[in-house]
PyMOL CGO cylinders between C-alpha atoms (Angstrom):
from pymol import cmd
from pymol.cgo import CYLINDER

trace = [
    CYLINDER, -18.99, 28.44, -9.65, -20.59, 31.70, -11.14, 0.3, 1, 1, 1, 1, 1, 1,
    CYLINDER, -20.59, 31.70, -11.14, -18.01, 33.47, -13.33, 0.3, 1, 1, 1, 1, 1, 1,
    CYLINDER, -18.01, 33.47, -13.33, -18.38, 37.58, -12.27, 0.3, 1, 1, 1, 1, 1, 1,
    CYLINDER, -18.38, 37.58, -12.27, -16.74, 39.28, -15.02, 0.3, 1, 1, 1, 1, 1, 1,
    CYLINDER, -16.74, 39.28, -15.02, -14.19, 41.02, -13.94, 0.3, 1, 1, 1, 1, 1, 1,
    CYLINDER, -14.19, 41.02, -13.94, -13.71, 39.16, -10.81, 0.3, 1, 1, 1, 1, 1, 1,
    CYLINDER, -13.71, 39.16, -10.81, -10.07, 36.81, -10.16, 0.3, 1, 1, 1, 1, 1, 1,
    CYLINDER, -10.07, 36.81, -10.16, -11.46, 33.07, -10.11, 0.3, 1, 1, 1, 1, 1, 1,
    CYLINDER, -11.46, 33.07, -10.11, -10.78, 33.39, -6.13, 0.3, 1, 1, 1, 1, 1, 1,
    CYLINDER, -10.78, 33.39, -6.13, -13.44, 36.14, -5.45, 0.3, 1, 1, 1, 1, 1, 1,
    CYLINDER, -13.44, 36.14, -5.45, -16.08, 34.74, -7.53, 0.3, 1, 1, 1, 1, 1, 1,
    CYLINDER, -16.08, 34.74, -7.53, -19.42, 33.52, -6.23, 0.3, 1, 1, 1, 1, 1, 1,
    CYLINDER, -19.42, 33.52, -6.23, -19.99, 29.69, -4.91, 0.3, 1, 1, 1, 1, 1, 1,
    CYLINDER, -19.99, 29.69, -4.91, -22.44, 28.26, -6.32, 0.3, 1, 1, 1, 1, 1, 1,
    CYLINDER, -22.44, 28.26, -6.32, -24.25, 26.67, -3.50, 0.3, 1, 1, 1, 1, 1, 1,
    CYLINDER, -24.25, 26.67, -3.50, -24.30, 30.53, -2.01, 0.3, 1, 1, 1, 1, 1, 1,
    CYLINDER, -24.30, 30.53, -2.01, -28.24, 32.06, -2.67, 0.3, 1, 1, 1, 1, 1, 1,
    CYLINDER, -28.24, 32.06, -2.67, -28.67, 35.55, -3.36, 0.3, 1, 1, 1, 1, 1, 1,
    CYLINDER, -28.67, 35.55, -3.36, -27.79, 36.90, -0.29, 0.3, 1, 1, 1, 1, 1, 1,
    CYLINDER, -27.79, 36.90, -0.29, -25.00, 34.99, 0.12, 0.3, 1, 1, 1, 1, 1, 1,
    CYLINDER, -25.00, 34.99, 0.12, -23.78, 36.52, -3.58, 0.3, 1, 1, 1, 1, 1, 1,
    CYLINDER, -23.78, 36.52, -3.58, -24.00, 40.22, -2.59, 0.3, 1, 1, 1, 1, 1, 1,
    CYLINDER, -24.00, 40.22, -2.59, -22.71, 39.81, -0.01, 0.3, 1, 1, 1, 1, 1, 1,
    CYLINDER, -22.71, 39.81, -0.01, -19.95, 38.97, -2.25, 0.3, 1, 1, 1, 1, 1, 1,
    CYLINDER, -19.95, 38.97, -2.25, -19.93, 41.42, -4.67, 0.3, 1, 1, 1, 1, 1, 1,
    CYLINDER, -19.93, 41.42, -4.67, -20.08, 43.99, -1.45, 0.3, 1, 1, 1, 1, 1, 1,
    CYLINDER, -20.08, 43.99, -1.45, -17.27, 42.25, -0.03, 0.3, 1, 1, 1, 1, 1, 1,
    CYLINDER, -17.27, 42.25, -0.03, -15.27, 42.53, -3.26, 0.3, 1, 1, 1, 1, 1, 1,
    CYLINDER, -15.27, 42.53, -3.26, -15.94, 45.98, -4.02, 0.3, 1, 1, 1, 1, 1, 1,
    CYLINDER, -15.94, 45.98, -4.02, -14.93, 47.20, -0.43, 0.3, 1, 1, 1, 1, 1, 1,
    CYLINDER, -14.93, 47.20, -0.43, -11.59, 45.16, -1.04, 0.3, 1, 1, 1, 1, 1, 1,
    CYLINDER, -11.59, 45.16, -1.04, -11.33, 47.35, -4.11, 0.3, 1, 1, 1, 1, 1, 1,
    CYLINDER, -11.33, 47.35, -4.11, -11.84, 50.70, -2.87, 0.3, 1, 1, 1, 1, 1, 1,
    CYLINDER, -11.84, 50.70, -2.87, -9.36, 50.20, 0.41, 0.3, 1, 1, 1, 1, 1, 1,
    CYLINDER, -9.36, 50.20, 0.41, -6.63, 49.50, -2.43, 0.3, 1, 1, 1, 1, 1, 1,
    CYLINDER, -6.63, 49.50, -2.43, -6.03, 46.37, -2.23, 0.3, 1, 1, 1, 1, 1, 1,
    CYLINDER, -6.03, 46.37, -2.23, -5.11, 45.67, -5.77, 0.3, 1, 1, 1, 1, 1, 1,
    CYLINDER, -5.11, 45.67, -5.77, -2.42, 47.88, -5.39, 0.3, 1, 1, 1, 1, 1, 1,
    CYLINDER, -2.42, 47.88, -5.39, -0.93, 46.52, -2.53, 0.3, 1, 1, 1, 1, 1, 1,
    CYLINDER, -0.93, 46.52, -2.53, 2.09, 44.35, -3.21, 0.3, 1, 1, 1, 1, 1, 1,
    CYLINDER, 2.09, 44.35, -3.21, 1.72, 40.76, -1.10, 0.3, 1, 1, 1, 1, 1, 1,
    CYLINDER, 1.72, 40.76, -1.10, 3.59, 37.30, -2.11, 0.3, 1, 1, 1, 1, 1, 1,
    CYLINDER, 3.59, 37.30, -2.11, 2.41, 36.06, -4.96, 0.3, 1, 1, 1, 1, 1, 1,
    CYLINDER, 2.41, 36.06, -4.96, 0.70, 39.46, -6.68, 0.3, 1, 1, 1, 1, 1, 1,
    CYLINDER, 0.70, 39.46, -6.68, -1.73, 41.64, -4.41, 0.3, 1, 1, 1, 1, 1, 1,
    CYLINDER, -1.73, 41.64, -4.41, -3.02, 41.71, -1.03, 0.3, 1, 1, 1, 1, 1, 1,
    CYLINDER, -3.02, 41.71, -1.03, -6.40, 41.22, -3.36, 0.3, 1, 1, 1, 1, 1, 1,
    CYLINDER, -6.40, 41.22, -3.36, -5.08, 38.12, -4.91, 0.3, 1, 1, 1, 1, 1, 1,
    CYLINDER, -5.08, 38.12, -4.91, -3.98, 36.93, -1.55, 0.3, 1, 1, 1, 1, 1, 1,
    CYLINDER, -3.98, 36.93, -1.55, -7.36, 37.68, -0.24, 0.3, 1, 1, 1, 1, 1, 1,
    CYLINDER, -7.36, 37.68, -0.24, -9.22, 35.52, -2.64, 0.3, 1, 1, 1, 1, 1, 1,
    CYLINDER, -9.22, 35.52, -2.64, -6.68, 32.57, -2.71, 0.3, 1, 1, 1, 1, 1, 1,
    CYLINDER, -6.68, 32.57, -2.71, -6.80, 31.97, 0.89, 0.3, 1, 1, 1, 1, 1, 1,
    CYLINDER, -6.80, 31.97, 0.89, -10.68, 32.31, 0.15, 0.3, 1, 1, 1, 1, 1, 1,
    CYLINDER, -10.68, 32.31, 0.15, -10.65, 29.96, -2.38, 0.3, 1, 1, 1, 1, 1, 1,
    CYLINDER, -10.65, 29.96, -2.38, -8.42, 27.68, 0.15, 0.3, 1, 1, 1, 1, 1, 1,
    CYLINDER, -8.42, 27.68, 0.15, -11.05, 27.70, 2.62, 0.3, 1, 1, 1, 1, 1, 1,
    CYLINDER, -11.05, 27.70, 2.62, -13.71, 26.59, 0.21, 0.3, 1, 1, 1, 1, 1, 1,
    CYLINDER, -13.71, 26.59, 0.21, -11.82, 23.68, -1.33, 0.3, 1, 1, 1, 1, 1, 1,
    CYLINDER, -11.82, 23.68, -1.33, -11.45, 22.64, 2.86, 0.3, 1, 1, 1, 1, 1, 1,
    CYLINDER, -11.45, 22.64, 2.86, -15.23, 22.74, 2.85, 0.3, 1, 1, 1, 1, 1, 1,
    CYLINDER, -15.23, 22.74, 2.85, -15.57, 26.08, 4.60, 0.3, 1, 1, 1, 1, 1, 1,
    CYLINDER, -15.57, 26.08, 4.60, -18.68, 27.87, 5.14, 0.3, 1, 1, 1, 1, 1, 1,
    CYLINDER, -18.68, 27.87, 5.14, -19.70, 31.52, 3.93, 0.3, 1, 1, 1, 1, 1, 1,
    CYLINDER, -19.70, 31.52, 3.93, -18.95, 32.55, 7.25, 0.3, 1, 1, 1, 1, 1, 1,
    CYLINDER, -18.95, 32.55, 7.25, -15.38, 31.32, 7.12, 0.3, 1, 1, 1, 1, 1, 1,
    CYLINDER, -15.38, 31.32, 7.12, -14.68, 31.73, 3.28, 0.3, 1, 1, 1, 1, 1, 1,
    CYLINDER, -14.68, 31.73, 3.28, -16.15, 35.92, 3.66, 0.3, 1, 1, 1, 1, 1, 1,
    CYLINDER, -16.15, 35.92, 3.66, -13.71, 36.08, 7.26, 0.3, 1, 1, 1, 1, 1, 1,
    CYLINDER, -13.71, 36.08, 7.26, -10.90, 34.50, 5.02, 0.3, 1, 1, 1, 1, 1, 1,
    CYLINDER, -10.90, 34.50, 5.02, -11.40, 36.79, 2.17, 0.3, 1, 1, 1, 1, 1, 1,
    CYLINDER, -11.40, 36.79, 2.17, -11.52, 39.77, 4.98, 0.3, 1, 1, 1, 1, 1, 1,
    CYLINDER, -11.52, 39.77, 4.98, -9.02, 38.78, 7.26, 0.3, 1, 1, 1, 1, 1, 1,
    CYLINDER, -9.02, 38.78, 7.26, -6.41, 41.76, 6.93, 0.3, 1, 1, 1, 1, 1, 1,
    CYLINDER, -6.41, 41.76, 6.93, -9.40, 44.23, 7.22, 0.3, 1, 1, 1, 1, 1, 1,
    CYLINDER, -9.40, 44.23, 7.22, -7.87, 45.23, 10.70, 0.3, 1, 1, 1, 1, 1, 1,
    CYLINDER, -7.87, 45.23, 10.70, -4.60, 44.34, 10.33, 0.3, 1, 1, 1, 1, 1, 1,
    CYLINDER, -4.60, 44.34, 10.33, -2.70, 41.43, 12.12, 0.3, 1, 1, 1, 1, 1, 1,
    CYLINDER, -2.70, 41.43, 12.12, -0.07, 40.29, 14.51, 0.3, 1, 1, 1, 1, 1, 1,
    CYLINDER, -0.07, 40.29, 14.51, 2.80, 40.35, 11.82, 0.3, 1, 1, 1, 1, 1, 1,
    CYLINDER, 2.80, 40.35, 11.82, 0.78, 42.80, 9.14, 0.3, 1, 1, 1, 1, 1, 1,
    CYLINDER, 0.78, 42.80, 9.14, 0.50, 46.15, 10.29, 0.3, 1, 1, 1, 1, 1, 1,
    CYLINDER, 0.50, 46.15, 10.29, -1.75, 47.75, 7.44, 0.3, 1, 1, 1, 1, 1, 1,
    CYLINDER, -1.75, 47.75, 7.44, -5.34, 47.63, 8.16, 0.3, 1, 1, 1, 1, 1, 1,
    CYLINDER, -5.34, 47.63, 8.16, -8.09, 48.42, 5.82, 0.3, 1, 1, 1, 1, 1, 1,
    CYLINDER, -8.09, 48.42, 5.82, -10.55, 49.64, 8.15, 0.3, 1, 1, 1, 1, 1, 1,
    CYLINDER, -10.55, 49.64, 8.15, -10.24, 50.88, 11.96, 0.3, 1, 1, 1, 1, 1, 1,
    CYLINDER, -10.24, 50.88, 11.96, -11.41, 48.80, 14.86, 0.3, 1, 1, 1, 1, 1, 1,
    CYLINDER, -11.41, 48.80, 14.86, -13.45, 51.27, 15.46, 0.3, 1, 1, 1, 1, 1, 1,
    CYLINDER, -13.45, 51.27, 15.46, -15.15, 50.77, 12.50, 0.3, 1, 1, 1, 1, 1, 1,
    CYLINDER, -15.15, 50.77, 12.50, -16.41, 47.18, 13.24, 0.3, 1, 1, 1, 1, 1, 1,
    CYLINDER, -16.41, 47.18, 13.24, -20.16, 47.64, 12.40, 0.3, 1, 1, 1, 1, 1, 1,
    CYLINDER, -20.16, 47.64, 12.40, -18.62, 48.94, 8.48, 0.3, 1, 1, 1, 1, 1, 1,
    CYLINDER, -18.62, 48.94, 8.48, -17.64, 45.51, 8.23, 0.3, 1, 1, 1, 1, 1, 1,
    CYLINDER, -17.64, 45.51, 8.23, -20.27, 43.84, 9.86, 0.3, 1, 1, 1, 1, 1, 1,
    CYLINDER, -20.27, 43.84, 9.86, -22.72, 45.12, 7.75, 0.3, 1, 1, 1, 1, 1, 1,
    CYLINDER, -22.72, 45.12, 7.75, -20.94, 44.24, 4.71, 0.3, 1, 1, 1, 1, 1, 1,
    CYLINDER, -20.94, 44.24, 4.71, -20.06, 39.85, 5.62, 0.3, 1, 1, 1, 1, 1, 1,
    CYLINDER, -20.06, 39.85, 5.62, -22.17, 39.81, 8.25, 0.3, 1, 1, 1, 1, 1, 1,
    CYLINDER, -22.17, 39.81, 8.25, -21.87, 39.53, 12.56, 0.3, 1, 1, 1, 1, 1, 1,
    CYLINDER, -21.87, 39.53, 12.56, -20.15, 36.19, 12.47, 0.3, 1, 1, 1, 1, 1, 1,
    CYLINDER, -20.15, 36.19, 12.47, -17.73, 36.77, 9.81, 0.3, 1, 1, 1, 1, 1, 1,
    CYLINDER, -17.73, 36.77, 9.81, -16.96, 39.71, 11.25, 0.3, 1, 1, 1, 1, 1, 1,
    CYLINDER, -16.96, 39.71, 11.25, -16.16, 38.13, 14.18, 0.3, 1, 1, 1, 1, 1, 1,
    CYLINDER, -16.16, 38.13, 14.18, -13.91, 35.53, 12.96, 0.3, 1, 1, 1, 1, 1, 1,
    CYLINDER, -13.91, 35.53, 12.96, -12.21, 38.64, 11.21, 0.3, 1, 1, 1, 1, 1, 1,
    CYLINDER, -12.21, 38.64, 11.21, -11.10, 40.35, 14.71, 0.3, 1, 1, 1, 1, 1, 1,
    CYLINDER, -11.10, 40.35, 14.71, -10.56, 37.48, 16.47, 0.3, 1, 1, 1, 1, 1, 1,
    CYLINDER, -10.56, 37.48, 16.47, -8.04, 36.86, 13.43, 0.3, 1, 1, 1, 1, 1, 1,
    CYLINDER, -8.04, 36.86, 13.43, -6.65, 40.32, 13.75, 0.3, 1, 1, 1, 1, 1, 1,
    CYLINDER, -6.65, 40.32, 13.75, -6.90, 40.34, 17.42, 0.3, 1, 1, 1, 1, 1, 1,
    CYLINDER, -6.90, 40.34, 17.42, -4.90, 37.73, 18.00, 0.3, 1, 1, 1, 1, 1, 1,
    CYLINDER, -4.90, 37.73, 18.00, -1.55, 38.06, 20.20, 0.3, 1, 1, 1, 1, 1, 1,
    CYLINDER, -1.55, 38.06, 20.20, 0.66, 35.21, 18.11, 0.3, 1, 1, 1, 1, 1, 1,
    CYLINDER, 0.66, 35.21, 18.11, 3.20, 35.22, 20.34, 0.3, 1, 1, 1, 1, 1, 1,
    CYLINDER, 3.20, 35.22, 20.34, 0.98, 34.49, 23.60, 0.3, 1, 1, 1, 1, 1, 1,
    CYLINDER, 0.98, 34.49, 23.60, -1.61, 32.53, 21.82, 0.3, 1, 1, 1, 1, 1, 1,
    CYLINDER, -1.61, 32.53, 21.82, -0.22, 30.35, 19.35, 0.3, 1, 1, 1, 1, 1, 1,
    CYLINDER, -0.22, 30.35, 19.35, 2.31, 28.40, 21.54, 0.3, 1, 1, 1, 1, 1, 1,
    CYLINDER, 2.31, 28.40, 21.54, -1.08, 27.31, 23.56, 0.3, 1, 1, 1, 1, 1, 1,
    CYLINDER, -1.08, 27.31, 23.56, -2.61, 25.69, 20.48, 0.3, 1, 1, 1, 1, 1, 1,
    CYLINDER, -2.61, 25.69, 20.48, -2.61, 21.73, 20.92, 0.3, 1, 1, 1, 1, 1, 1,
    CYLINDER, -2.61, 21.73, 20.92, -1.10, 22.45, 24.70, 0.3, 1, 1, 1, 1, 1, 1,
    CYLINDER, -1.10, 22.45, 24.70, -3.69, 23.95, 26.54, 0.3, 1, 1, 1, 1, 1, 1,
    CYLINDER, -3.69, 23.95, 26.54, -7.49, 23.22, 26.35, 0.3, 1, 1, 1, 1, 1, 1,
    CYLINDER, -7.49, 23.22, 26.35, -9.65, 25.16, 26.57, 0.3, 1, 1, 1, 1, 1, 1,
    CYLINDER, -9.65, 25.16, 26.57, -7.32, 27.46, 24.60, 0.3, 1, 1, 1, 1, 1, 1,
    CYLINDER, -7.32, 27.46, 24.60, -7.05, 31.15, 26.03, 0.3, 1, 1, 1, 1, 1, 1,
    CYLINDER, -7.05, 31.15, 26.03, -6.60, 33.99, 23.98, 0.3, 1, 1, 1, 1, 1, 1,
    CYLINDER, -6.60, 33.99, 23.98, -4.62, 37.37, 24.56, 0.3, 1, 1, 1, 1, 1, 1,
    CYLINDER, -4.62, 37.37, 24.56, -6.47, 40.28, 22.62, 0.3, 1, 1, 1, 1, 1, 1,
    CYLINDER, -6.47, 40.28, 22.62, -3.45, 42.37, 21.33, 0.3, 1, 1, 1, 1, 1, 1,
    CYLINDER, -3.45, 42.37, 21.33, -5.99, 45.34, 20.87, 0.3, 1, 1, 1, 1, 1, 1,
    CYLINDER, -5.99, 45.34, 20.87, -7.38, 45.58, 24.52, 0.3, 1, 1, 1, 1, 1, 1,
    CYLINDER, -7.38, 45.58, 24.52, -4.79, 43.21, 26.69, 0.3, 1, 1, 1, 1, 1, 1,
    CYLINDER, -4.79, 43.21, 26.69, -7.96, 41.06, 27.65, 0.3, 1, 1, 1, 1, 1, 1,
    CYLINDER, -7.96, 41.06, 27.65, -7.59, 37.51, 27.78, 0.3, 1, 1, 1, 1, 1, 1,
    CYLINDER, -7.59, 37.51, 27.78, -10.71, 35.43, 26.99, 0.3, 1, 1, 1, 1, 1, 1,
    CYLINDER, -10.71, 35.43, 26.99, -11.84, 32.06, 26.14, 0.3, 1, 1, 1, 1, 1, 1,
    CYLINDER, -11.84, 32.06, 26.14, -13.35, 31.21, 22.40, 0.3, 1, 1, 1, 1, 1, 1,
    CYLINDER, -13.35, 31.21, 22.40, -15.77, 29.14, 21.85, 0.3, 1, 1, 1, 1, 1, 1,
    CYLINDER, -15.77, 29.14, 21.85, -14.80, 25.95, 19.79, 0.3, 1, 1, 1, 1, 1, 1,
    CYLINDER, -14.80, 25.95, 19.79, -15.94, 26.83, 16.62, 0.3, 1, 1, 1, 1, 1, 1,
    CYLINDER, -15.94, 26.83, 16.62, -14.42, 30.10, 16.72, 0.3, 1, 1, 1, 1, 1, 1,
    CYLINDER, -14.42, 30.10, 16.72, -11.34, 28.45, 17.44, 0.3, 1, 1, 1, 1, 1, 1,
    CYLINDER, -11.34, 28.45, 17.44, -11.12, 26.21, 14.55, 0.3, 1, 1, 1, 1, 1, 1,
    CYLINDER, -11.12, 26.21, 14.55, -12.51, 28.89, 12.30, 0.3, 1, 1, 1, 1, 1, 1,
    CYLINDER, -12.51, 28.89, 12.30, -9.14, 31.21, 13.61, 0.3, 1, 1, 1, 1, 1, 1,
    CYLINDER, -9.14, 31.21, 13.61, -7.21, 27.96, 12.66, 0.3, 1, 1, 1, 1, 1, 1,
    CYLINDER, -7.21, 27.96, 12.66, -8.72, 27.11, 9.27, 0.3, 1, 1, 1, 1, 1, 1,
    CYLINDER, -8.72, 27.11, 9.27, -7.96, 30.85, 8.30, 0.3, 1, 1, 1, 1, 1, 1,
    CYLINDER, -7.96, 30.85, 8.30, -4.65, 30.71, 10.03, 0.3, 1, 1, 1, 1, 1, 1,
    CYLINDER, -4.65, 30.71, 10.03, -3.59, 27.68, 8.00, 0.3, 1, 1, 1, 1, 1, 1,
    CYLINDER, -3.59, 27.68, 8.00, -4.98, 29.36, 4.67, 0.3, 1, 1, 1, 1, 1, 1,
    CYLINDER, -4.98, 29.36, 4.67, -2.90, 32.29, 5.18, 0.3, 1, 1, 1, 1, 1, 1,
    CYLINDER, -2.90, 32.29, 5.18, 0.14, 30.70, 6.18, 0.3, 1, 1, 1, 1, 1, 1,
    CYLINDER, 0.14, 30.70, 6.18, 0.21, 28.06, 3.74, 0.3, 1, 1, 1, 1, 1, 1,
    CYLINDER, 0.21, 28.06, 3.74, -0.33, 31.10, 0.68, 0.3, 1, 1, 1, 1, 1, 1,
    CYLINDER, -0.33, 31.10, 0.68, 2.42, 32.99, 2.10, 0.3, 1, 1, 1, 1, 1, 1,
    CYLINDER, 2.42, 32.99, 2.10, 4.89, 30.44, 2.71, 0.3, 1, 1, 1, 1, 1, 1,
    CYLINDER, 4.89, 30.44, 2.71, 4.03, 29.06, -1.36, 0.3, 1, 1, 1, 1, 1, 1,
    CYLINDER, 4.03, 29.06, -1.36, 4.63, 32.29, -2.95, 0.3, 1, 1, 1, 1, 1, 1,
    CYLINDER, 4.63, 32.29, -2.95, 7.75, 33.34, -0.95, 0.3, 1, 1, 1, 1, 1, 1,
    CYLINDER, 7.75, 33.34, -0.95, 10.95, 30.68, -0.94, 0.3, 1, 1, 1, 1, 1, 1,
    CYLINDER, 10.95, 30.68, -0.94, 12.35, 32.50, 2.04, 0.3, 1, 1, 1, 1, 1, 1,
    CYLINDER, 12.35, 32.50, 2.04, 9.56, 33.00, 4.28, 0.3, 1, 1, 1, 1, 1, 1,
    CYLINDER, 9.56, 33.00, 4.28, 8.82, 29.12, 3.73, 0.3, 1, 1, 1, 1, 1, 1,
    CYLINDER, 8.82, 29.12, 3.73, 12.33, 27.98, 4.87, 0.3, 1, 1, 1, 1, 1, 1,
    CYLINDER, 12.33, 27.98, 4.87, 12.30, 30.16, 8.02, 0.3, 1, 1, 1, 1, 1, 1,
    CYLINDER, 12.30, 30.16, 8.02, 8.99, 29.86, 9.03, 0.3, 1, 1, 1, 1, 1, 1,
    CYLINDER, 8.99, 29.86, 9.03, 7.46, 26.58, 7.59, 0.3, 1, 1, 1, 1, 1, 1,
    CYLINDER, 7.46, 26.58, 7.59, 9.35, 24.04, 10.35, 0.3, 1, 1, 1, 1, 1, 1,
    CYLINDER, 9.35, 24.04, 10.35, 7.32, 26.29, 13.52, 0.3, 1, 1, 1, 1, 1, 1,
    CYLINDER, 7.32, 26.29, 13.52, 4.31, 26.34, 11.17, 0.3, 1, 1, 1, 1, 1, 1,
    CYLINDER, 4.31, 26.34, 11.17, 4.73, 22.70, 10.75, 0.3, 1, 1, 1, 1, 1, 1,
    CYLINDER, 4.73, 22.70, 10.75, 5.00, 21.95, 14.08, 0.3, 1, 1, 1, 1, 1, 1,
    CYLINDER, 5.00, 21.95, 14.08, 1.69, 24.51, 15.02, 0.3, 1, 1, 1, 1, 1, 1,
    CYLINDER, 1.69, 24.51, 15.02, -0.77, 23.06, 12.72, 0.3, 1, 1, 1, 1, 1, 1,
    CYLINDER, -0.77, 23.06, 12.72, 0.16, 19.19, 12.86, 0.3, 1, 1, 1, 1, 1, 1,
    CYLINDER, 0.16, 19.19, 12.86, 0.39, 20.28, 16.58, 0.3, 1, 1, 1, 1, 1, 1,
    CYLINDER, 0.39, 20.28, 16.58, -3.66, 21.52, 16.09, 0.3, 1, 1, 1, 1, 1, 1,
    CYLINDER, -3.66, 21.52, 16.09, -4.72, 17.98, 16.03, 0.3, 1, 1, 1, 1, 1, 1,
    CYLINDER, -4.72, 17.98, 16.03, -8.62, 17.65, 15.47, 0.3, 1, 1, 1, 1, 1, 1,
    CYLINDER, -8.62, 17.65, 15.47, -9.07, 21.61, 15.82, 0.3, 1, 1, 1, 1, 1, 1,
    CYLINDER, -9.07, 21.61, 15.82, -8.03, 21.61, 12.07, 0.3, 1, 1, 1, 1, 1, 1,
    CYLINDER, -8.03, 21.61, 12.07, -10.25, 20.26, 9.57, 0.3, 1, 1, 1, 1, 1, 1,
    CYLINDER, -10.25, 20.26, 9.57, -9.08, 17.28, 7.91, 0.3, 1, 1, 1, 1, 1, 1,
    CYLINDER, -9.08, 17.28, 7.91, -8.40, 18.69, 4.56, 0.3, 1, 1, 1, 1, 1, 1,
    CYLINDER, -8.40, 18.69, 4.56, -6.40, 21.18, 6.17, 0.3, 1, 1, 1, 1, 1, 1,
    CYLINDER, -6.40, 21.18, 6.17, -4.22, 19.33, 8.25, 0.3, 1, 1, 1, 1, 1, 1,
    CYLINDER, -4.22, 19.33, 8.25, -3.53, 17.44, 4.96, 0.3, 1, 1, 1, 1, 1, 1,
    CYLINDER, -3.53, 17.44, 4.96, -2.91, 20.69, 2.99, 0.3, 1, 1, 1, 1, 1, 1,
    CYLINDER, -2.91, 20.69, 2.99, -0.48, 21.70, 6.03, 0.3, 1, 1, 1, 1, 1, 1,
    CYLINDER, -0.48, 21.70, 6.03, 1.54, 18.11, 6.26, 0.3, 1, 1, 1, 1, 1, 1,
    CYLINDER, 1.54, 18.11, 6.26, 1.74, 18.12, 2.03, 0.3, 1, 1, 1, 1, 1, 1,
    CYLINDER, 1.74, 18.12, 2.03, 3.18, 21.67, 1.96, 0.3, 1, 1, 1, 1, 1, 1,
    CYLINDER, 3.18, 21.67, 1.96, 4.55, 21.97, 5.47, 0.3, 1, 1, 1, 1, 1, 1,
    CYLINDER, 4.55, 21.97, 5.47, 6.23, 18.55, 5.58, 0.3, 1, 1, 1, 1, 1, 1,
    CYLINDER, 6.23, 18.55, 5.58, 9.26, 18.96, 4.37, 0.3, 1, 1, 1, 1, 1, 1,
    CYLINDER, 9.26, 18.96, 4.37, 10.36, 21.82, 6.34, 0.3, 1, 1, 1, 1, 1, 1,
    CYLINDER, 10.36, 21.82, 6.34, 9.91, 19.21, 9.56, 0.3, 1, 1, 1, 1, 1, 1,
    CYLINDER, 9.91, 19.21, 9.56, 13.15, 17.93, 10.31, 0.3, 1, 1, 1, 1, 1, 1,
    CYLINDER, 13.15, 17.93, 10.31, 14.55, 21.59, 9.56, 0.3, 1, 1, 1, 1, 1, 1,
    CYLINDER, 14.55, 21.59, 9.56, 15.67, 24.04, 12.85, 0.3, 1, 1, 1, 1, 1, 1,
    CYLINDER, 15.67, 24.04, 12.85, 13.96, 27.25, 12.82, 0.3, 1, 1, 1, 1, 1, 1,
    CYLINDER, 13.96, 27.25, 12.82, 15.57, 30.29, 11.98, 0.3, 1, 1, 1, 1, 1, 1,
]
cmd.load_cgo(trace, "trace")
């Protein structure tokens, strides 16, 4: 790991990232900065801190720098369940240009997302069809885009849920249920991450 002064331990560079791969980083980070997100009160600290645990999350699960940048990114456009955004949709190249095409597609597929139509089809349906919330399209990703949404998804949820007592207890049984649901679309050290923290909220009703 190389230490950025200045940096939380969550934002700072891997080291098996090259140059590129480290300003893209630093570009990342600084962006995070200026949209305020250091300021912005989340579970456990800042939307910043949440940002770079859920990072760090998807490192430890063996994530690429695709994944890990789209994880540090993924409330650039807001989501299903977090209304502030960072940056317009219209704005998609901004962000593009800062992670990169693919991480910047994992981001809006992220933010795109219709939870309530999609999520119920994850480990029922394959392939699994998605309901853009933005546009009302429906459309089919491809598989790695699918377990990249997951991997994220489970990073975000399982930050949340550790930082907040009362969002765990009415949300971790459904949460449970989704990502042991997942099967093989969820990395292994994921779906272990999920059944450690998640597991004892599984014989619980939902709220």
């Amino acid at each position: 790991m190389t230490e950025v002064p200045g940096v939380p331990e969550a934002l700072e560079v891997p080291e098996e990232t090259g140059d590129g791969d480290a300003s893209r980083w630093s570009r990342a980070e600084a962006f995070l900065r200026a949209r305020g997100t250091a300021e912005m009160p989340h579970p456990g600290g800042t939307l910043l801190e949440h940002l770079g645990r859920v990072r760090r999350l998807l490192a430890d699960w063996g994530g690429d720098p695709a994944i890990q940048a789209a994880g540090l990114c993924h409330a650039a456009y807001g989501t299903d369940g977090f209304d502030p955004y960072l940056l317009p949709v219209a704005e998609r190249a901004t962000l593009a240009e800062l992670i990169g095409d693919r991480a910047e597609a994992l981001v809006y597929l992220y933010a795109s997302c219709d939870r309530g139509a999609v999520l119920p089809r994850i480990g029922r349906d394959r392939p699994v069809v998605f309901r853009d919330r933005f546009t009302g399209r429906e459309h089919i990703p491809a598989e790695d885009d699918l377990r990249a949404f997951l991997e994220i998804t489970a990073a975000n949820e399982l930050d949340v849920l550790a930082h907040n007592a009362q969002l765990a207890e009415r949300y971790g049984p459904s949460l449970y249920r989704l990502f042991t649901g997942a099967g093989d679309l969820l990395s292994a050290p994921a779906r272990d991450a999920c059944t450690r923290q998640l597991g004892p909220h599984a014989a619980l009703p939902d709220h």
